[in-house]
Every structure is written in C-alpha cells, then in structure tokens.
C-alpha positions in Angstrom: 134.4 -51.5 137.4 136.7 -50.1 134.5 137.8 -46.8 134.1 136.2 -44.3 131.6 138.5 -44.7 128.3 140.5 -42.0 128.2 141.0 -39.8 124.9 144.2 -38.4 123.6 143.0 -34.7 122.6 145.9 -32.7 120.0 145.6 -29.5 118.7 147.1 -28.5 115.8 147.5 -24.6 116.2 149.3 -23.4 113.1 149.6 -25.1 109.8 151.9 -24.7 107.0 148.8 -22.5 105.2 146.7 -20.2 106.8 147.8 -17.0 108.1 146.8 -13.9 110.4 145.4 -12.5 107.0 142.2 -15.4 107.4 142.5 -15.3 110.9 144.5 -12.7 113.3 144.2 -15.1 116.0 146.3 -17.8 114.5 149.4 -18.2 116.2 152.9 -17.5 114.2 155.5 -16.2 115.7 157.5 -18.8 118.9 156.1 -16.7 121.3 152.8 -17.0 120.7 153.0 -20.7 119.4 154.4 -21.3 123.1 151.9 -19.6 124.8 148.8 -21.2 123.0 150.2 -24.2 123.8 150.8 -23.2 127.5 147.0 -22.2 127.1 145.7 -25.7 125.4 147.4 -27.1 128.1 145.5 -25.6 130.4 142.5 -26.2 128.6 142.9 -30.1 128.6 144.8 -31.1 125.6 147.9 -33.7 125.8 149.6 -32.9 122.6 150.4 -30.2 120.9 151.0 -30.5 117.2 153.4 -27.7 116.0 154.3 -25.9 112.6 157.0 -23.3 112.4 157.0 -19.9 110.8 159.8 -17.5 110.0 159.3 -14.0 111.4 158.7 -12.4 108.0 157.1 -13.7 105.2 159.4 -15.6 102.7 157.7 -14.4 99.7 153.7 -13.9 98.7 153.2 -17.8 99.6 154.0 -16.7 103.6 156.1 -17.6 105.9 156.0 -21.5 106.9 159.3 -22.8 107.5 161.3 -25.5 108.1 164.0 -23.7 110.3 165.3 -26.4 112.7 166.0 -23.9 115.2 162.6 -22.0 115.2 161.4 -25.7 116.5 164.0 -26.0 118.8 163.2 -23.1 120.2 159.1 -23.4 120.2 159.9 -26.7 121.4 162.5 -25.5 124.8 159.6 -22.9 125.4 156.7 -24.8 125.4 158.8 -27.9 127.7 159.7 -24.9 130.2 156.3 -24.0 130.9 154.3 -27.1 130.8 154.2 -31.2 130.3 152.6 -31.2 127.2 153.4 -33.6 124.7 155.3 -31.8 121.9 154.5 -33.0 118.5 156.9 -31.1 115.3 155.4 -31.3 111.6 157.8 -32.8 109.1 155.6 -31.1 106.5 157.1 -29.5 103.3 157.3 -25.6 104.1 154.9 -24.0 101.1 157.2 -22.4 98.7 158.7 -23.1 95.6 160.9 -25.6 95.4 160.2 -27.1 98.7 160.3 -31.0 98.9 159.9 -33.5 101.0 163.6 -33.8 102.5 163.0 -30.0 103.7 160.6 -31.2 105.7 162.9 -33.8 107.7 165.8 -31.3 108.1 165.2 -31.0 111.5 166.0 -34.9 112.4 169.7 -33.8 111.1 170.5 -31.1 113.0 172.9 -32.2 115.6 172.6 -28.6 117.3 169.1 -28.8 118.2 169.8 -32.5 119.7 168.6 -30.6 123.2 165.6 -29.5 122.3 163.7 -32.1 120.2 160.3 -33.4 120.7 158.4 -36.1 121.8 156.8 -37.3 118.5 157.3 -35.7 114.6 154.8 -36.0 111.9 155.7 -38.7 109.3 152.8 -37.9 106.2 152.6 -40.9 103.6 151.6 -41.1 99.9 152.2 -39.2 96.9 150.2 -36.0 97.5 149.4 -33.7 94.6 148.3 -30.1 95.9 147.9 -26.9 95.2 147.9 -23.3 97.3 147.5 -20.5 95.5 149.2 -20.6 92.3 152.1 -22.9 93.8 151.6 -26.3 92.2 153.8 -29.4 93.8 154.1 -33.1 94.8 154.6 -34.2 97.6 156.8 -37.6 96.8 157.3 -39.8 100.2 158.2 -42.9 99.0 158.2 -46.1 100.9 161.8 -46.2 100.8 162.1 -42.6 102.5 159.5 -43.2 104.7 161.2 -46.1 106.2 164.6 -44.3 106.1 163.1 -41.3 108.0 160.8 -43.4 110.6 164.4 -45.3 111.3 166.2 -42.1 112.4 163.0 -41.3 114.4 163.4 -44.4 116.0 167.0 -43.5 116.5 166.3 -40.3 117.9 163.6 -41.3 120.6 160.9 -39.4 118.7 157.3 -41.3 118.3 156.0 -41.1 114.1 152.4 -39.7 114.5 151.5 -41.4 111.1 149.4 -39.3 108.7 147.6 -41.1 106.2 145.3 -39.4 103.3 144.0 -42.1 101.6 143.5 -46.0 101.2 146.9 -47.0 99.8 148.9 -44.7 102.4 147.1 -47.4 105.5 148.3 -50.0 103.3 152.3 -48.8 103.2 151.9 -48.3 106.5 151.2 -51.7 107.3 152.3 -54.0 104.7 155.6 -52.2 104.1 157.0 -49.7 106.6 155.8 -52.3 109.3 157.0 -55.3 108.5 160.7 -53.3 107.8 161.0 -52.8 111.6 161.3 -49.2 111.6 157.8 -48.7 113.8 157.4 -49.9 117.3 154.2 -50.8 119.0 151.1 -49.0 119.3 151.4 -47.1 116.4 150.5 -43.9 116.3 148.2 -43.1 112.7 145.7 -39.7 112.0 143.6 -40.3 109.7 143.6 -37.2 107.2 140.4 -36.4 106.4 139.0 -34.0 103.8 142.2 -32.5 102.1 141.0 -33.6 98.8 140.2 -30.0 98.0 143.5 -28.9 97.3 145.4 -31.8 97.5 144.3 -34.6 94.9 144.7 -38.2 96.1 143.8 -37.1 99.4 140.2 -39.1 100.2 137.2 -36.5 101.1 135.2 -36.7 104.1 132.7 -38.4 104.3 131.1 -40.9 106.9 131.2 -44.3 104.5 134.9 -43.0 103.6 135.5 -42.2 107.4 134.2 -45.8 108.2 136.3 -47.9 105.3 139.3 -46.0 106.6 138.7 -47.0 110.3 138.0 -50.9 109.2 141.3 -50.9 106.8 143.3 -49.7 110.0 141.9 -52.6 111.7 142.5 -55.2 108.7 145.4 -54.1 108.0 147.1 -53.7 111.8 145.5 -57.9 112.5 147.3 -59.2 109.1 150.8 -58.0 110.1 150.3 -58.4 114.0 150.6 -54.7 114.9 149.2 -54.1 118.6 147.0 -51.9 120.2 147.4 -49.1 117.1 146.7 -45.6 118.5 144.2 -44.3 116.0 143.3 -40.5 115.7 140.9 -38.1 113.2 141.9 -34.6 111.8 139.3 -33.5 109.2 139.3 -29.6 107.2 137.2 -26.8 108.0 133.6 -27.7 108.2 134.2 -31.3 108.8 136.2 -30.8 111.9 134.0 -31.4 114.1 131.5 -34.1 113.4 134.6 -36.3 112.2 136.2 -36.0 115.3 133.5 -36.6 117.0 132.4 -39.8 115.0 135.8 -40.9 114.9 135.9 -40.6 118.9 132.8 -42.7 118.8 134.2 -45.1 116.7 137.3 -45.6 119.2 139.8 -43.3 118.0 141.4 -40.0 119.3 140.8 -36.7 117.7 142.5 -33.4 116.7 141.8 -30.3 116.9 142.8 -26.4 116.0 143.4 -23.8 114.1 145.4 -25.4 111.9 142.4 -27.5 109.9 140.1 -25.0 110.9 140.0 -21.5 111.6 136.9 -20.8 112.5 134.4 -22.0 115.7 131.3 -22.3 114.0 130.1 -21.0 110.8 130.9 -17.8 109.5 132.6 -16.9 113.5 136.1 -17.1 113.6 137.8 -19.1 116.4 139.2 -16.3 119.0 142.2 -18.6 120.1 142.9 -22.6 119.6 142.3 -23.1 123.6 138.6 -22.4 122.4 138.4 -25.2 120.6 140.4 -27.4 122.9 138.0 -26.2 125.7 134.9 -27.2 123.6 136.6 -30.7 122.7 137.0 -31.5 126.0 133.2 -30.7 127.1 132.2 -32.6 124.4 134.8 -35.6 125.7 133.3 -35.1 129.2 129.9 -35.3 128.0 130.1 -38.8 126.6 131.5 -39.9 129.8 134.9 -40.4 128.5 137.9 -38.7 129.7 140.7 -36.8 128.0 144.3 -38.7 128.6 146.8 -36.2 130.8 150.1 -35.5 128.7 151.6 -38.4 130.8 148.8 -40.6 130.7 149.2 -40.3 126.8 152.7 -41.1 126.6 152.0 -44.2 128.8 149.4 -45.2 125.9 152.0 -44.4 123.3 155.2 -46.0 125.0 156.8 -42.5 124.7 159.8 -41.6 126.9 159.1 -38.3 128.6 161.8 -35.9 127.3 
C-alpha cells in the first residue's frame, strides 16, 4: 500500500512589512528569527522562509534589510540548532530607492560563502506596490531572472519561485526554463492575494486559485518540466483556506507571520510555531503527512548544506 503523500510545510516568519508595532510577536531581531525557527522546527515545519531586519529602524518605512551578513548570521544560527531547511528572501528591502539588485546582494558576497542557504526566493514579474506612502516597481526582467537563477544554480542554492500572476507562470516556463538556468522539480509559490497593495498581483480567489494551479500544469507538460513542486502563500484573511485548498488540490502550503499576523480574526498570532502547530493538525487530519526537513530536500533534489 502507498505511503500517505507527504506535505512540505514553510513558514514565513517575518516579511519585508509588518512590524512589532501590528504585532509584538513578530520576530526581528537574528536572535529571535533563529529561535522561532528552532521553535517551527519543533512544531513540524521543513522550511523556514527568512527576511532580514537591521537592529534599528532605517527610517519611518522600518527596518527590512538586505544586509548579507544579518543572513549569514540568521542562517549559521538557525543551521546550529536544527536541520531545517533554510530559505533567504531575495526581496527588495522597503525603502526608498531600493531595487531589485538590492535584493540579490547576498548571492555576491564572497564573505558569507560559509553561511548560505539551502534555497533563496526568486519573485517574477513587474510588480507595482505601495507601503505607506513609498511608491515603487519592482522590475525583474526575464533577462535578470535568468542571470540571478544561474548564479543560484552556481551556488547550490534551490529558486523557490514566486509567481503573482498569470504571465509570471508563463516566464517561468516558456522562458527561464527552456534557458537552462532551472533544474528539475521546480520549486514555484503561488502568490496569492497581494493585489491590495501591489497591482498586477492576481487576488484570491478560488476560480483564480484554480486557473493558476491548471496553468502550472499546462505550462510545466509543454516544455517537459518534471515533477514541479507547487506551493500556496495567500495574505491575511486568505491564509488559511488557500492553503488548505491548495493542499487539496496537490500542492504544499506556507504559512506565518509573515502573510498574516494574526490566528483568527481580530486575535493576534502569539508566535509563528502557533500557526505551524495548527498546519500540521490540519495536515494530520486529512491523513497526509508533513515532509521532515530531509525528506523535503529529497523531493526537491537539494544538497543538504
């Protein structure tokens, strides 16, 4: 008889937005960042999906950051206490100015080459959005996405592929594909939701959920991609019925503080191993079973660092 399917569970604890002001929980500072994640470890999850922040804010925007070294050391302290899969956003730090090349500058650092981590965000599209009264565009082009997924590649690191919207699915597959600079499964999130602040982001919605499920699987048979590795993030209220349907549907699904701060309405989440621990009943529940860190990289043909 076959084995229950097994689920690759991330949580993503801390974005580039949010901060202790919405919820004092969040995690910000390494220390705590490492110790969640020691924490959603505990609680079941196999990959932890991990923004940076500097220890004071930058200016009123907060403080996200980009500082290759804050990773490298979230990373080394998270890898010292447990075998989670470590995931680093490439995402734009939120201030003015920022672009998408701030977001990479850890894959350039040659003094963190020690401490880098299993997989790295790789976003797609052009992304228009707003936070607070800080307007820009995100611009990754098919021609930098290829360039940065290569020195992935180069690196070791697995591209957890997020993709906002119909045409970003399409890149993926008719154009960063084909160039050779993604190995087999592919890893994809499918972002759901962001279209409040970020226009050309698709909303959520269970049709849209569903035509961006079936275009992953058009798309992946045309060009001969194998066993694709298909997860669902979705924002605040969403969260959790779009993971769940996604998992339903055959994908993974992601969790955390980062797309969602609180754990049900109007109660704030009191750490992200609350959520994790409530994914993984959930997981349990429909007779699946959430993938160990190893038994995820074996999924994901990642080489355990």
């Amino acid at each position: 008889m076959a084995g229950k399917r097994k689920i690759i569970l991330t949580v993503a604890q801390t974005g580039n937005f949010q901060g202790k002001d919405k919820n004092p929980n969040l995690p910000e500072q390494a220390s705590e960042i490492i110790q969640s994640a020691y924490d959603c470890y505990n609680a079941g999850a196999s990959i932890v999906h991990i923004h940076a922040r500097d220890k004071q804010p930058r200016d009123k925007y907060g403080n996200s950051s980009n500082d290759p070294k804050v990773f490298a050391e979230i990373n080394s302290g998270i890898r010292a206490k447990c075998n989670i899969i470590t995931q680093n956003s490439t995402a734009p730090a939120t201030h003015p100015g920022s672009d998408a090349d701030d977001g990479v500058v850890l894959l350039y650092d040659d003094s963190i080459r020690g401490a880098l981590p299993e997989m790295c965000s790789l976003d797609t599209s052009l992304i228009d959005t707003v936070w607070m009264d800080l307007k820009f565009i995100y611009e990754w082009r098919r021609d930098w996405l290829i360039k940065q997924a290569n020195r992935m590649k180069e690196l070791g690191i697995k591209p957890e592929i997020e993709v906002f919207n119909a045409e970003s699915i399409e890149d993926v597959f008719y154009h960063l594909y084909p160039a050779g600079c993604l190995e087999d499964p592919v890893s994809l999130t499918l972002v759901m939701g962001m279209d409040r602040i970020s226009q050309g982001a698709i909303s959520y919605t269970q049709r849209n959920h569903d035509f961006m499920i079936d275009l992953v699987r058009d798309c992946s048979a045309a060009v001969g991609a194998r066993n694709v590795d298909w997860s669902t993030m979705a924002i605040a209220a969403n969260q959790l019925p779009a993971t769940v349907y996604g998992m339903l549907k055959g994908g993974g699904v992601r969790t955390g503080m980062e797309d969602n701060i609180n754990y049900r309405y109007k109660e704030l989440a009191v750490s992200n191993s609350q959520l994790v621990e409530r994914m993984v009943k959930i997981i349990e529940l429909m007779e699946y079973e959430v993938a160990t860190p190893d038994e995820a990289r074996e999924i994901l043909n990642i080489k355990k660092r």
